[in-house]
Every structure is written in structure tokens, then in C-alpha cells.
Biotite code that builds the C-alpha atoms (Angstrom):
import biotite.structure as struc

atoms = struc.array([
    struc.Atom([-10.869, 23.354, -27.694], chain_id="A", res_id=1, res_name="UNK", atom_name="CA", element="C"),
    struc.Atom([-12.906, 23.108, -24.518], chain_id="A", res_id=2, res_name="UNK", atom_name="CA", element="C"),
    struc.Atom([-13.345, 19.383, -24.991], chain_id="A", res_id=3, res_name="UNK", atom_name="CA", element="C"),
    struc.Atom([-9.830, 18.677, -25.330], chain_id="A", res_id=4, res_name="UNK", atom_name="CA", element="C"),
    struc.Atom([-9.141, 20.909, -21.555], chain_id="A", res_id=5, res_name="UNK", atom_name="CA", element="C"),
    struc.Atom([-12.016, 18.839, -20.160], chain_id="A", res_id=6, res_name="UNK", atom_name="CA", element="C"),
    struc.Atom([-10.154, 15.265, -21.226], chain_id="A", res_id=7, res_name="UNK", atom_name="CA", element="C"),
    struc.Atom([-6.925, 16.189, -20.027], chain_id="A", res_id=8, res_name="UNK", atom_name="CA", element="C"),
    struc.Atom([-8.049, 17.816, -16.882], chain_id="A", res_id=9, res_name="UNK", atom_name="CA", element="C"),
    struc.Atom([-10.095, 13.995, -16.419], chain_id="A", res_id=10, res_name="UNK", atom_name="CA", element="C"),
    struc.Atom([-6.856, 12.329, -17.488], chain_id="A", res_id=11, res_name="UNK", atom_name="CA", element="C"),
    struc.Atom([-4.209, 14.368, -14.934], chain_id="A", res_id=12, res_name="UNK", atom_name="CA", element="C"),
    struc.Atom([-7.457, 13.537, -12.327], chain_id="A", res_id=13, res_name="UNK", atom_name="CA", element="C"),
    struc.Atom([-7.316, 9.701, -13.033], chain_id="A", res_id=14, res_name="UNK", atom_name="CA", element="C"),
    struc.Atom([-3.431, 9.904, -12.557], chain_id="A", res_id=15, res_name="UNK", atom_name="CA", element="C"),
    struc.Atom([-3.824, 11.804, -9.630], chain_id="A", res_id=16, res_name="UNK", atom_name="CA", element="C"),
    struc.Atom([-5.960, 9.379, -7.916], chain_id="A", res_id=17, res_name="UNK", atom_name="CA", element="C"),
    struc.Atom([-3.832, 6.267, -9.536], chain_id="A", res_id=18, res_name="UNK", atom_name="CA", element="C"),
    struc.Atom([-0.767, 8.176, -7.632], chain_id="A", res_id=19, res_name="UNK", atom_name="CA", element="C"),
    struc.Atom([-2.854, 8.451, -4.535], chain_id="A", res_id=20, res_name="UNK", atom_name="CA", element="C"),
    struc.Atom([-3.948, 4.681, -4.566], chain_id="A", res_id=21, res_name="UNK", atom_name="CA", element="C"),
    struc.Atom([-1.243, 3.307, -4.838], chain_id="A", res_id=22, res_name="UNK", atom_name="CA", element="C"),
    struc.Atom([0.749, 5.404, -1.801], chain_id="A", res_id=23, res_name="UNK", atom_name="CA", element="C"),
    struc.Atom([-2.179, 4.278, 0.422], chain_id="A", res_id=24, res_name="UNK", atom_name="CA", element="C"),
    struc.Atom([-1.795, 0.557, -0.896], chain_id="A", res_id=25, res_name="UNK", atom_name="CA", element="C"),
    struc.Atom([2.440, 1.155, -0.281], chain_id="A", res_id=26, res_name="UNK", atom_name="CA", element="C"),
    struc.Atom([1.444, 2.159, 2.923], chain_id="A", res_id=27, res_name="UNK", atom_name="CA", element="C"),
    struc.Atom([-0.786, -0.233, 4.283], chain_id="A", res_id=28, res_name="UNK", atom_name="CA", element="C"),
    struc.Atom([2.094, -2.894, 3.391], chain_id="A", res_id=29, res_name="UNK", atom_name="CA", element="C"),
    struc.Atom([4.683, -1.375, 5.222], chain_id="A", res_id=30, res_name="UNK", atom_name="CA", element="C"),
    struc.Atom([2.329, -0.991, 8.220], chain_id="A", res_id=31, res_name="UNK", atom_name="CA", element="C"),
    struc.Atom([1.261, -4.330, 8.084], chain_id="A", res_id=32, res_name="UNK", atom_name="CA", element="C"),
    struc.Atom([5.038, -5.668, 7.880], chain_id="A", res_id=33, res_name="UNK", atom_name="CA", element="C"),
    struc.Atom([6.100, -3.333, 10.945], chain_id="A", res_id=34, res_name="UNK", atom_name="CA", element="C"),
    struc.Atom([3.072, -4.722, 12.785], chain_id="A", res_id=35, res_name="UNK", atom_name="CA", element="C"),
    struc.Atom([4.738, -8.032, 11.451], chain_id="A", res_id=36, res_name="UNK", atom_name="CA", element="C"),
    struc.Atom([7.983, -7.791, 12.848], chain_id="A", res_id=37, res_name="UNK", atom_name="CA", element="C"),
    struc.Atom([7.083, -6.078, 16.289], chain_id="A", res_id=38, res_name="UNK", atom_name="CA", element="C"),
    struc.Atom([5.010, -9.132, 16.840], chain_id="A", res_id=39, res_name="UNK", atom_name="CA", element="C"),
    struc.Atom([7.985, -11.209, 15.926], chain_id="A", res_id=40, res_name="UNK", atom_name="CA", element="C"),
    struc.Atom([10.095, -9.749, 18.452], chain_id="A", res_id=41, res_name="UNK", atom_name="CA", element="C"),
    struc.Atom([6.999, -9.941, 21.352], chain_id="A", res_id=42, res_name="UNK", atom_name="CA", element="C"),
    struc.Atom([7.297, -6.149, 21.538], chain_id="A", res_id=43, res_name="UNK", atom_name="CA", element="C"),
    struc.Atom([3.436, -6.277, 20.752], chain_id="A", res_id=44, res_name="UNK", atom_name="CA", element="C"),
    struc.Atom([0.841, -9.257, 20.924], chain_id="A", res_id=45, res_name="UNK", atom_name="CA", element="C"),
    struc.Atom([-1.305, -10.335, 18.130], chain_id="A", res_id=46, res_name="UNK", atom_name="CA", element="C"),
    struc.Atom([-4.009, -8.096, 18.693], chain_id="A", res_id=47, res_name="UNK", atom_name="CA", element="C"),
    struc.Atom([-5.394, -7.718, 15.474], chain_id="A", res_id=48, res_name="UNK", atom_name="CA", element="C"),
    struc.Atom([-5.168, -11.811, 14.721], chain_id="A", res_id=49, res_name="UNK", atom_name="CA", element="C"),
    struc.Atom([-3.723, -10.958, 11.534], chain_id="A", res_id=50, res_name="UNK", atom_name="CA", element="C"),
    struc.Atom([-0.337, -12.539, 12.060], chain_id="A", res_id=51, res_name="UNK", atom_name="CA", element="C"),
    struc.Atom([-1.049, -15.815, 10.215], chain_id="A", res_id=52, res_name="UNK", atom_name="CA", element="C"),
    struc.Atom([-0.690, -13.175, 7.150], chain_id="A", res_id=53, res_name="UNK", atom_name="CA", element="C"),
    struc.Atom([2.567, -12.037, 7.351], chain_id="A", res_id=54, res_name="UNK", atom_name="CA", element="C"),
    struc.Atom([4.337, -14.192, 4.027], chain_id="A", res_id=55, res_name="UNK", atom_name="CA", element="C"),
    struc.Atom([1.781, -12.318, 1.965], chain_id="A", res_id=56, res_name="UNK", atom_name="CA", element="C"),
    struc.Atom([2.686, -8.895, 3.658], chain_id="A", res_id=57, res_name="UNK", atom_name="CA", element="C"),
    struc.Atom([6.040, -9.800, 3.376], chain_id="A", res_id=58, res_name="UNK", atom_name="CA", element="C"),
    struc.Atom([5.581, -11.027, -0.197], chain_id="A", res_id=59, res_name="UNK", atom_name="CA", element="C"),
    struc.Atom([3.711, -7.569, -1.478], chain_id="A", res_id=60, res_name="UNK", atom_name="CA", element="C"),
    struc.Atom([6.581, -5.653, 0.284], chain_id="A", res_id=61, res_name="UNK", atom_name="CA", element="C"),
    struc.Atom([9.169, -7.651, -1.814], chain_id="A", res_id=62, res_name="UNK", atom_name="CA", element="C"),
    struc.Atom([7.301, -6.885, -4.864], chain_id="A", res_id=63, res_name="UNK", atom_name="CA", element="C"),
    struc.Atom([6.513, -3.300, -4.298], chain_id="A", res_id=64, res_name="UNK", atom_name="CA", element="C"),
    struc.Atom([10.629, -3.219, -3.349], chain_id="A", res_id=65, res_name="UNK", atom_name="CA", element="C"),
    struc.Atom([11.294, -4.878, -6.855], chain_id="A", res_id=66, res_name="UNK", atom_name="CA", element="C"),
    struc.Atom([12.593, -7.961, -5.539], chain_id="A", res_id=67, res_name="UNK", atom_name="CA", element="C"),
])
């Protein structure tokens, strides 16, 4: 009985962290697409020289969107 607490207590863990990686991933898009688009406007300049990457930030977003 103690072995079966100990896997699912491991199990809810790994979906726990799953949940948690995949927020900060979610996040880290939509940053990178704001940073995008204020760059776009010339609100901001190109300070971290990462705007030749903005299709792929764009493209992730679409896909974590569903589209």
C-alpha cells in the first residue's frame, strides 16, 4: 500500500512540474511576441537583437492559440 502512495504522489509531482513547464514556456512566447510588436511600432529598439525571430515567436503563439 505504501508503494502505490509513493507512485502516485511521483505521478501528481511529474504533472505538477509538466503544468509548470509548460506556463513558463506559454509565457516566454507571449513575452517574446509583445517584445515583437513594441519593436514593430518603434515604441522600443531592438535591444535584445532578437527581432530577426519574430515568425517563429509568432508561429509558437499561433500554435499554443490552436491556430
Amino acid at each position: 500500500m505504501d508503494k502505490l502512495f509513493i507512485g502516485l504522489g511521483f505521478l501528481a509531482f511529474l504533472l505538477v512540474l509538466g503544468l509548470v513547464g509548460n506556463e513558463d514556456y506559454e509565457y516566454e512566447v507571449r513575452s517574446q511576441v509583445n517584445y515583437c510588436q513594441m519593436v514593430e511600432a518603434g515604441i522600443w529598439p531592438d535591444y535584445n537583437d532578437t527581432y530577426q525571430y519574430c515568425d517563429k515567436a509568432y508561429n509558437a503563439l499561433a500554435e499554443i492559440q490552436g491556430e
